[in-house]
C-alpha positions in Angstrom: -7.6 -3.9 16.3 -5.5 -3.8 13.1 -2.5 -3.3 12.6 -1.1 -1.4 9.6 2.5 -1.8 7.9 3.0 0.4 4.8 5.4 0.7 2.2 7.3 3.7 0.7 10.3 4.4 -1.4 11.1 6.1 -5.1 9.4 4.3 -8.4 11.1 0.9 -9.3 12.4 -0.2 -5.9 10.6 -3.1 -5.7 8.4 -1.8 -3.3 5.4 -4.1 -4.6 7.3 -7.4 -4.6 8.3 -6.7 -0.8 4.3 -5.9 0.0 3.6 -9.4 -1.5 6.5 -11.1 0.9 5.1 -9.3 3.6 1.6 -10.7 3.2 2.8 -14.2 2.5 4.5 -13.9 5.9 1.2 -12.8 7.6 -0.7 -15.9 5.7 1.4 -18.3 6.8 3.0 -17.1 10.5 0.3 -14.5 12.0 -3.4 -15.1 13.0 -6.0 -13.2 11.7 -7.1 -11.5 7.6 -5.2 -9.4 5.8 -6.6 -6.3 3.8 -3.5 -5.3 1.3 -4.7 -1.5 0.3 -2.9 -0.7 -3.3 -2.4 3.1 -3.0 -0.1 3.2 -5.9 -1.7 4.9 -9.0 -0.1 2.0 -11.2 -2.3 -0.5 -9.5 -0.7 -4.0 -9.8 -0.4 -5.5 -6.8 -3.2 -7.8 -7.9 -1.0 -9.3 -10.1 1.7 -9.6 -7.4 -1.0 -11.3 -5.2 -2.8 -13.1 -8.2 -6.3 -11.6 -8.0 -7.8 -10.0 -10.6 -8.9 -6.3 -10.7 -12.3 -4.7 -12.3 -12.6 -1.3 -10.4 -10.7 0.7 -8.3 -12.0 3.5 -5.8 -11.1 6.1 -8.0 -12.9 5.1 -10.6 -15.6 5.0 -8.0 -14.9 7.8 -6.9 -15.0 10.0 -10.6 -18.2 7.6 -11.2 -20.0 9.3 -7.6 -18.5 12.5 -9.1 -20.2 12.3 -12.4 -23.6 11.3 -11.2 -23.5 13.9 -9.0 -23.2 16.5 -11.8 -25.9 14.8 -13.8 -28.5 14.8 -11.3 -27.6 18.4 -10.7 -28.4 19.0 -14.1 -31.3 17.4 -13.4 -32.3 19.5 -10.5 -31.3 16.7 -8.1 -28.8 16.2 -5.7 -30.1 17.9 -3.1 -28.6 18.0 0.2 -25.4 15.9 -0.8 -27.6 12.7 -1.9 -27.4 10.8 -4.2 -30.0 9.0 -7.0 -32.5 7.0 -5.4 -31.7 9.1 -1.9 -28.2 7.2 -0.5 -26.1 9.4 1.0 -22.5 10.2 -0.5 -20.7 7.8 2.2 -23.4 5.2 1.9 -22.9 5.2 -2.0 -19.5 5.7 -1.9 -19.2 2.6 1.5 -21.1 -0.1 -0.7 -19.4 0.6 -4.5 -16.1 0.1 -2.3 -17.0 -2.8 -0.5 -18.6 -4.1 -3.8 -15.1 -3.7 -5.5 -13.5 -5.7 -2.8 -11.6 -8.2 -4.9 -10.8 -11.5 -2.1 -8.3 -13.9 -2.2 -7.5 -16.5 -0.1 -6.8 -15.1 3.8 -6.6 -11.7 2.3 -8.6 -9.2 0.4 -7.4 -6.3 -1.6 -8.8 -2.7 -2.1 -7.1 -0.4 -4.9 -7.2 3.5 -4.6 -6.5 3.8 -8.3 -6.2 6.9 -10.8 -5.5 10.8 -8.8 -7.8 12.8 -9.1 -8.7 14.8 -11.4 -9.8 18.3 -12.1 -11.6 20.0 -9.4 -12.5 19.7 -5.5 -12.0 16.6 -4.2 -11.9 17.7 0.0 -15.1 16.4 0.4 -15.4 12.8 -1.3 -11.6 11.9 -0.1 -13.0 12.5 3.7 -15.7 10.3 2.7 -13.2 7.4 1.3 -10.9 7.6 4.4 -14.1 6.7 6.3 -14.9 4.2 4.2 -11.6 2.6 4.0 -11.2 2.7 7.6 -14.6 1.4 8.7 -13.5 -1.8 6.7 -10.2 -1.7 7.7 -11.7 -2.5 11.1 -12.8 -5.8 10.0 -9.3 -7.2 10.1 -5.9 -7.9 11.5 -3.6 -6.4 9.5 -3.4 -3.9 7.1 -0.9 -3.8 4.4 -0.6 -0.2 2.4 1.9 -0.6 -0.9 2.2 3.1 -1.1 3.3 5.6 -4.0 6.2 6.8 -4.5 6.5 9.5 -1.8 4.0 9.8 1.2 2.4 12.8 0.7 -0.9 11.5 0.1 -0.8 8.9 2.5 -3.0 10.8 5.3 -5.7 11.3 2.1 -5.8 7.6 2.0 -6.4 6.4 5.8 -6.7 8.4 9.4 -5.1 5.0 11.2 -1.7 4.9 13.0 1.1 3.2 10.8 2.8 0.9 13.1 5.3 0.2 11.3 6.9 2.0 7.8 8.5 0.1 5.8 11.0 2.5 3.4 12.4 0.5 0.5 15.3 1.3 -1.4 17.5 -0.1 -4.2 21.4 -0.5 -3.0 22.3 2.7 -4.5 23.5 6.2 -2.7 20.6 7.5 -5.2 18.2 5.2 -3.4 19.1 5.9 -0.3 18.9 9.8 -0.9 15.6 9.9 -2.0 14.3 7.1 1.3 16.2 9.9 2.9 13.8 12.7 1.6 10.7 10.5 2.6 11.4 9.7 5.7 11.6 13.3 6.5 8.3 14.0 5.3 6.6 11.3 7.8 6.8 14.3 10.9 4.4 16.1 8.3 1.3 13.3 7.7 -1.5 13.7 9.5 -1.4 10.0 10.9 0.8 8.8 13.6 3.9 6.5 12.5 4.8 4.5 14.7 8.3 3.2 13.9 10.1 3.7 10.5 12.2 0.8 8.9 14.5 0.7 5.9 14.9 -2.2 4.1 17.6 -2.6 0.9 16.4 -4.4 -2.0 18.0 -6.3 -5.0 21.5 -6.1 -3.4 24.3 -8.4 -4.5 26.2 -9.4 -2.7 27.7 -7.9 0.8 26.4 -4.1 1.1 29.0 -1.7 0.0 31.1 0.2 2.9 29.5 3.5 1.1 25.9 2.7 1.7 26.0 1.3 4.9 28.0 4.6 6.3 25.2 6.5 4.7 22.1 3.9 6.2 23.9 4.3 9.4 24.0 8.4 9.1 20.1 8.2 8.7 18.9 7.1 12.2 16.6 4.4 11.3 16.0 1.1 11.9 17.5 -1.0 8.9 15.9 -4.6 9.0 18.4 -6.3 6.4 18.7 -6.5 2.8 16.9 -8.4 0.1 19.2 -10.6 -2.1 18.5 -10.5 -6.5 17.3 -13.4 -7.6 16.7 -14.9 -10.7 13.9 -17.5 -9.6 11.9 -13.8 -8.9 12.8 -12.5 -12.1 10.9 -15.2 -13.6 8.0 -14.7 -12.1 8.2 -11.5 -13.0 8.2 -12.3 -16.5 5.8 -14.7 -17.1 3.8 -12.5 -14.4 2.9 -15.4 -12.2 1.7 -14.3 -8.7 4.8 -13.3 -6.5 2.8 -15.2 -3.5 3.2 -18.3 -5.0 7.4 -18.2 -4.8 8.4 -20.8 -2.5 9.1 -20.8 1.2 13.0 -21.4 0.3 13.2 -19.0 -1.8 16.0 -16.7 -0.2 13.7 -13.3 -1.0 10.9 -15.0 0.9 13.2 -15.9 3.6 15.0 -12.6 4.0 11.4 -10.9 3.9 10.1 -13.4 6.5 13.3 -12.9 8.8 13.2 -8.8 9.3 8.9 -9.3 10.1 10.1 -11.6 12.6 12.3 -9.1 14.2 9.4 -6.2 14.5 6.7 -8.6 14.8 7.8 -11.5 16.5 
């Protein structure tokens, strides 16, 4: 059975760069393969994880869209199948499991572009069973979610064990974590335990943030320490998986999935 640890927090956080730690940590200390789900729009956690990336499921997705309005132009289509006579899930299950990109102990799926104009109910029911179905297939899962959470339950029906919310060490940060970990009583998926986790901080935490991290009533795993050796990578946009086990980001990473995973 997997389980699933996903990511949230406001644009720029550095929620990516934790996502990579986190799966580094599950290469190297926990049994089992890794599916790392990009649910952010931007789509580069491939680059965090050094894999490349030709397709995404949206683009999939619009692709599915498009051929169904040809071949209904065409007088085809007919009760929801597609060309040739797949079914929507079993066109939309093999493109996706097609655009698996793999690496080495994990494998990465990216959701891609929104959508765009018009009903998408249907085919986003027919990704969450997709995604699931291969989510199955492995240990963990690792969800380096958008900016808020909102469509998080459009994205998988599995339970969250645990939510990682990152922030930057700012009262801003920390207001908007705030404002998303109120929202997780609203997804239709059950999280199991809800983390916050300070990122970029210099330093010891200032007495103003911590009173407000305290005043939140979650779980706060630690802080992640800037560091230039990571701002190189960054740069030169070498994979973040390939910073080294002493690396204090790595280690700080490493340290707080110890404590909720043993």
């Amino acid at each position: 059975m997997a389980t699933t640890i996903a990511l949230a927090g406001k644009g720029g956080v550095g929620k990516t760069t934790i996502a990579g730690m986190v799966i580094k940590y599950l290469v190297q200390k926990q049994p089992g393969a890794i599916l790392a789900i990009d649910a952010d729009p931007s789509s580069n956690l491939n680059m965090v994880l050094g894999l490349d990336l030709d397709w995404t499921v949206g683009d999939i997705r619009e692709g599915m869209l498009a051929e169904v309005q040809k071949s209904l132009l065409q007088g085809g289509a007919a009760m929801g199948t597609m060309p040739g006579g797949a079914s929507k899930l079993e066109y939309l299950d093999y493109e996706v499991r097609t655009s698996i990109e793999e690496g080495d102990h994990f494998d990465l799926i990216a959701m891609g572009r929104p959508e765009g104009a018009g009903c998408y109910c249907a085919v986003n029911h027919n990704l969450r069973e997709v995604v699931d179905s291969i989510s199955r297939s492995y240990r963990w899962v690792v969800i380096d979610n958008e900016a808020g959470m909102e469509h998080l339950s459009r994205r998988t029906t599995r339970d969250v064990a645990h939510m990682l919310m990152v922030s930057d060490p700012t009262q801003r940060g920390i207001v908007a974590t705030e404002r998303i970990a109120k929202m997780i009583p609203d997804l239709d998926i059950n999280v199991e335990q809800t983390h916050l986790i300070l990122n970029r901080v210099m330093g010891e935490i200032p007495a103003p943030l911590m009173e407000k991290i305290d005043s939140m009533g979650v779980n706060f795993l630690g802080a992640v320490p800037a560091n230039n050796d990571l701002m190189e990578f960054e740069f030169s946009g070498r994979p973040l998986v390939e910073l080294g086990d002493e690396s204090p980001v790595y280690q700080a990473v490493a340290a707080m999935m110890e404590q909720i995973l043993g």
